[in-house]
C-alpha positions as CSV (number, residue, x, y, z in Angstrom):
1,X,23.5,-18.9,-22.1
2,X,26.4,-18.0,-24.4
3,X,29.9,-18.6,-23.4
4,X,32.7,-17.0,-25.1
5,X,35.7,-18.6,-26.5
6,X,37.4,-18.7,-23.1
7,X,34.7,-20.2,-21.2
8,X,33.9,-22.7,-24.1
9,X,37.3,-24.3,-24.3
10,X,37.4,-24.0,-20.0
11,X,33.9,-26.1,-20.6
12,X,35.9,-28.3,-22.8
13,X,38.3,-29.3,-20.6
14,X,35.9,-30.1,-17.6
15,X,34.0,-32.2,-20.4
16,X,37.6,-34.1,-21.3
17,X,36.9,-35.6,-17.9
18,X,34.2,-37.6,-18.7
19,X,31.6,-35.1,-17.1
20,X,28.5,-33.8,-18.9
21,X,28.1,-30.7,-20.3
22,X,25.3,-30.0,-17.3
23,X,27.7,-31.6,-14.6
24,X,30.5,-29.7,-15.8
25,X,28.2,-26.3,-15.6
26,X,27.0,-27.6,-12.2
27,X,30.8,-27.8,-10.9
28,X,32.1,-24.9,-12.1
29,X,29.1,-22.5,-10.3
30,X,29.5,-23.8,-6.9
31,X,33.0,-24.3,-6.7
32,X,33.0,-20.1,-8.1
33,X,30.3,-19.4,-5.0
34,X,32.7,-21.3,-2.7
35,X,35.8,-19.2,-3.8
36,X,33.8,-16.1,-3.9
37,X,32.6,-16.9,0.0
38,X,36.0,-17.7,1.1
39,X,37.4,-14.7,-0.1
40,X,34.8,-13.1,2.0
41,X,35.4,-14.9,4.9
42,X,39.3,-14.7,4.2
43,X,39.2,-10.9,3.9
44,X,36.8,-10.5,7.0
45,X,39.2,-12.5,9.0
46,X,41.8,-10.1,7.6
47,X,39.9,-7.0,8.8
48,X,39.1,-8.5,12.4
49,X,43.0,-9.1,13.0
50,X,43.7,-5.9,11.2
51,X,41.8,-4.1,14.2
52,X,43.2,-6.2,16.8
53,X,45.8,-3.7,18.3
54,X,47.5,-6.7,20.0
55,X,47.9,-8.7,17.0
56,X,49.7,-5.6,15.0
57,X,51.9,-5.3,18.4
58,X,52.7,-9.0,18.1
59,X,53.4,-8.8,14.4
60,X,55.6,-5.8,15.0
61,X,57.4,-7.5,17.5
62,X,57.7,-10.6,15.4
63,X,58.9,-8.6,12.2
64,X,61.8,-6.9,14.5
65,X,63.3,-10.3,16.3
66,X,63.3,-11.4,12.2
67,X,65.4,-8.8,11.4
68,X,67.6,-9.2,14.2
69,X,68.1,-12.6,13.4
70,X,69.0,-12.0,9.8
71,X,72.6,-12.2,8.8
72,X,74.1,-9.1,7.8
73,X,75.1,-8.6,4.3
């Protein structure tokens, strides 16, 4: 594998802690599939309450009582 200067000083610093070189390699690739799946699940949930014609109502209703609330300027 070669890592380019960016990814060699970000291995660096996970080294500073004390890890290994392997540990730090280990970390770094499932905490990056963890972020990549919970952007997938983030922007799924995102879709479903996109399509939920209640929830835009709701939001929509919630947006206007804001902006009645608001002081004038």
């Amino acid at each position: 594998m070669r890592l380019d200067e960016h990814a060699l000083q970000a291995l660096g610093q996970l080294e500073a802690t004390g890890m290994s070189r392997s540990d730090a390699i280990r970390k770094a690739l499932v905490e990056a599939a963890f972020r990549l799946q919970d952007m997938k699940t983030l922007a799924s949930e995102v879709a479903a309450l996109e399509a939920d014609e209640d929830d835009r109502l709701e939001m929509v209703a919630v947006a206007d009582l804001m902006e009645s609330l608001r002081a004038p300027e």
